[in-house]
Residue, then its C-alpha position, 0 to 999 in steps of 0.5 A: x849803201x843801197x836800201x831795196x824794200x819788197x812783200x816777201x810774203x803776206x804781210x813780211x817785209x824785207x828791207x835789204x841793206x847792200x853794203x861791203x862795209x862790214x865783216x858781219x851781215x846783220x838778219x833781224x825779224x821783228x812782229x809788230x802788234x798794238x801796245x796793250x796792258x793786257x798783251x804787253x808782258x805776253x808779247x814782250x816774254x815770246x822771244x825770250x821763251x822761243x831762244x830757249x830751244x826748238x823742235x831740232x835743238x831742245x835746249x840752249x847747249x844744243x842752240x849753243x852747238x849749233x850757233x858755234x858751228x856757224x862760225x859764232x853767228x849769235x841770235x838774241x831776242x830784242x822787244x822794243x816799243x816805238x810810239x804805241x807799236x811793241x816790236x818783238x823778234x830776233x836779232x842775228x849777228x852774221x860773219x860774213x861768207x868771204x871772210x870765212x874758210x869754206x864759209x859758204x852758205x852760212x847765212x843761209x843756214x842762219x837765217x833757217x835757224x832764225x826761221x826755225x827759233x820763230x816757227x818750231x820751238x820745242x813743245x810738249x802736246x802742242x803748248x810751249x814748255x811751261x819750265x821754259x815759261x816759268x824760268x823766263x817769265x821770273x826773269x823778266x819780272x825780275x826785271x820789271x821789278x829792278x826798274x826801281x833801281x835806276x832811279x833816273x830811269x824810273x823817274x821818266x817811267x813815271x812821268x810817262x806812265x802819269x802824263x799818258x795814263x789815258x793812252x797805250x803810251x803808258x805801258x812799258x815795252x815789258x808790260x806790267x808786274x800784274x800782268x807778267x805774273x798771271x802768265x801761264x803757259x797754256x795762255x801764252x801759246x795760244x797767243x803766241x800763235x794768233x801772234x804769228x797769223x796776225x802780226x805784220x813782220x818787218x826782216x832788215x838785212x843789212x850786208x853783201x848777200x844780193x836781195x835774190x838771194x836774202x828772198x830765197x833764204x828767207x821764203x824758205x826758212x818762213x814756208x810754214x808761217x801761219x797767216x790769217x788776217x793782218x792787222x794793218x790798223x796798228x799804229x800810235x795814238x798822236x795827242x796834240x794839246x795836254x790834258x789840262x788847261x794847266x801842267x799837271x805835277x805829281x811828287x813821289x817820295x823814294x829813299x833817294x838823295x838826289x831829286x829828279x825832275x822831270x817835265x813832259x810836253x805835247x809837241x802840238x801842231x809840229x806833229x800834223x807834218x812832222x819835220x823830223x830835222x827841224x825836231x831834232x834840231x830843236x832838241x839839240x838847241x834846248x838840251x840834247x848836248x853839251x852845247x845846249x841851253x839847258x846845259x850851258x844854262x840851268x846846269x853849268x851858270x845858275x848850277x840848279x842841277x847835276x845834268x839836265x837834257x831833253x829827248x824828242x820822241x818823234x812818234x808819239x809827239x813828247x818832249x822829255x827834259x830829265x834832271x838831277x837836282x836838289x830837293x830845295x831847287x825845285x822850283x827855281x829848276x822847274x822855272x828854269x827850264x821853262x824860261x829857256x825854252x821860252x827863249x827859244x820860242x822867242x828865237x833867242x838862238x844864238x847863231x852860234x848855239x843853231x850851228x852847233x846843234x845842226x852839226x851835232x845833230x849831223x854828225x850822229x846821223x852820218x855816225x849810222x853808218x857805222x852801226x849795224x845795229x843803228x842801221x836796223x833801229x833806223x830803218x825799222x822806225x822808217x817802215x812804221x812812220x818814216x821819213x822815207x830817207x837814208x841817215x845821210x840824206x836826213x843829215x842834209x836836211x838837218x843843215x837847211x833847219x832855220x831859226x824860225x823853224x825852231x822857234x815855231x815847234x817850241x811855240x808849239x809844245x804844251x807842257x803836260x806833266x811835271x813829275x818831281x822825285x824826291x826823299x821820303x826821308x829815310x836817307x836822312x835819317x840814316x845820317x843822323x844815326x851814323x852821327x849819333 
C-alpha cells in the first residue's frame, strides 16, 4: 500500500490509498470545524439532511435508484469528533470496475454523486427543505436523548462532560438536546453554506484508481465548491495537569443496578511529544485487554467489579478507566485502580504482562489493513495530528516501547475526575413490591 497525499483544491485534501487488495474502493469526504456547543448539533444534522436528495435526485428512492444502478455503491453520512475537531461528511462504499461487467467508469460516477449530495442538495428559494430539516432533526434528538439508555456509555459521557466542563471536549459529537431542538431550517442553510466556504476538507481514497485519475474525478465533482476564507486555526485544546490540586468526584443516581465507575486522568508531560506506541502500549498494560492489570487484578483476583478497562485518547491527552461494579465496592475499586496504576509508575511490569501488551497492541495494528474502514479513521487522525506513519510501521515502533517508558507516561498522568454512577433506589424498591 502506498499512501501519496496532495491540495487538490484550496484547502481539500487527498489522501490516496493504492491497494489491489480489496473488491471495493472506499471514497469519504470529511469537513473539519472547531467543536463548539452552539455549532455542534447544526454540524453533526448537515449530512444527514443532505443524504436526503438533491437537485437531480429529490428524495431517497431517487438516491436509492441511482445508487442501485451503480452496481449497490452506498454512500452514508459519518459526523465524528477527534480531540476538539467535529469531522462531518460521506462515507462511500465503492464495487471495484475489474470485478464488474461493463463496470466501467462507476467510481467516477460515485464520486460525482458524492459531489452532488455535498454541493446540490434539493432546495426550495435557496433554503434546504424544512421537512427534511425537521425529520432528521427528530431523529437525531431521539438519538441525543436515547444515550441514557446505555448506561456504560452515558457513564464516560458524563465523566467527560464534568472533567472538561471548562473546555469544547465536553460537547459531544451530536451536540446538545438544546441545542438540537432550536434548529430551524433557514439557520441551518445559512451555516451550512459558510461551512462550505470555510471548512477544510480531508477525501481519503483507498482502492486500485491511479491518484490521476482520483484528482480528476474529484476536481470535477467539486468544481462549483465555494471557497472563502479557510480556517486553519482548528484544533484541540491540550491540558496538562487537572483542574484541582485533588480529583474531583461527582455521583449521580439513575434507576440502575449495576454501578459504574469511571475515573479520568491528565496525561501530563507525555502529551508535549506524544509517543503514540509507548501510549498505547501503556494502555494495553494497565487495562486495554485480557492481559492487563486491571483485568487480571481488580476484576479476575479481588473480583471488585464485572469488567474494567482503560482508553487513551491521544488527541486530547485522557486517560479513561470504565467499570461495573457494585454500589458497596466503591471505595475498594476506586483504590484499586489507583494502586495498579501506581504499580505501573513504579515499573512493576512483569516481562511477561510488557510482551503480552506490545503484541496485542501490534496485532491490532497490522489488523488495519484489513479494514477499509480502520484505514480511512487511521489516515484522517494522521491528517490532523498525526504520526506521519502507516499502522505497520506504528506497529514496529510498537516492539521497541521499554518498561521505563511506560512507567514514565503513568508518573505522569494526573487524576482528574472520578464520577460513580449509582441506584436512586427505585430498582429496590421494585423487588420489594414483587415480594411483597
Amino acid at each position: 500500500m502506498e499512501l501519496t497525499r496532495t491540495e487538490i483544491l484550496p484547502g481539500v485534501w487527498l489522501s490516496h490509498l493504492r491497494t489491489d487488495k480489496f473488491k471495493t474502493a472506499c471514497l469519504s469526504l470529511t469537513l473539519l470545524t472547531q467543536l463548539k456547543r452552539d455549532t455542534a448539533a447544526m454540524n453533526a444534522l448537515i449530512p444527514y439532511v443532505l443524504r436526503r436528495g438533491t437537485t437531480r435526485s429529490p428524495d431517497m428512492e431517487a438516491l436509492s435508484a441511482r445508487l442501485d444502478a451503480l452496481y449497490g455503491t452506498a454512500i452514508e453520512p459519518v459526523v465524528r469528533r477527534i480531540g476538539e475537531i467535529q469531522c462531518l461528511g460521506f462515507y462511500a462504499s465503492v464495487p471495484e470496475e475489474d470485478y464488474l461487467p461493463g463496470g466501467k467508469g462507476i467510481l467516477r460516477e460515485a464520486t460525482l454523486l458524492l459531489g452532488e449530495l455535498l454541493l446540490s442538495p434539493v432546495t426550495r428559494g435557496g433554503l434546504l427543505l424544512q421537512q427534511y430539516v425537521d425529520s432528521e432533526k427528530e431523529k437525531m434528538l431521539e438519538t441525543i436523548r436515547g444515550r441514557i439508555n446505555d448506561k456504560r456509555g452515558y457513564a464516560l459521557f458524563r465523566c467527560l462532560e464534568e472533567m472538561c466542563c471548562c473546555e469544547d471536549f465536553a460537547v459531544s459529537r451530536l451536540g446538545g438536546e438544546s441545542e438540537c431542538e432550536a434548529i430551524h431550517y433557514t439557520k441551518l442553510s445559512r451555516h451550512y453554506r459558510s461551512l462550505l466556504q470555510s471548512a477544510p476538507i480531508e477525501i481519503f481514497y483507498c482502492g486500485r484508481a491511479g491518484q490521476k485519475q482520483v484528482v480528476r474525478d474529484l476536481r470535477d465533482a467539486l468544481m462549483t465548491l465555494p471557497r472563502g476564507e479557510i480556517d486553519e486555526e482548528i484544533g484541540t485544546d491540550v491540558r496538562m495537569n487537572a483542574l484541582e490540586e485533588q480529583p474531583r468526584t461527582v455521583t449521580e443516581a439513575l434507576d440502575v443496578t449495576q454501578g459504574k465507575l469511571v475515573m479520568g486522568w491528565r496525561l501530563g508531560e507525555s502529551m508535549e511529544e506524544p509517543d503514540i506506541a509507548a501510549l498505547y502500549v501503556f494502555n494495553a498494560v494497565f487495562g486495554g485487554g485480557a492481559t492487563s492489570k486491571l483485568f487480571d487484578n481488580v476484576r479476575e483476583r479481588l473480583q471488585l467489579c464485572y469488567y474494567a478497562g482503560s482508553l487513551v485518547d491521544t488527541h486530547k491527552g485522557i486517560l479513561l478507566v470504565s467499570s461495573g461494579i457494585d454500589f458497596d465496592k466503591f471505595e475498594a475499586a476506586r483504590d484499586e485502580i489507583l494502586a495498579q496504576l501506581a504499580a505501573i509508575a513504579r515499573g512493576e511490569v512483569t516481562d511477561a504482562e510488557l510482551e503480552s501488551a506490545k503484541m496485542g497492541v501490534a496485532s491490532e495494528l497490522r489488523a488495519m489493513t484489513d479494514s477499509q474502514g480502520e484505514l480511512e479513521g487511521f489516515y484522517l487522525t494522521q491528517a490532523l495530528d498525526g504520526p506521519d506513519c502507516s499502522p505497520m510501521e506504528l506497529a514496529e515502533l510498537v516492539g521497541e516501547v521499554t518498561r521505563e517508558q511506560i512507567a514514565q507516561i503513568a508518573q505522569n498522568t494526573e487524576c482528574d475526575m472520578i464520577y460513580f454512577l449509582k441506584s436512586d433506589g427505585s430498582a429496590q424498591e421494585e423487588e420489594d413490591d414483587a415480594q411483597d
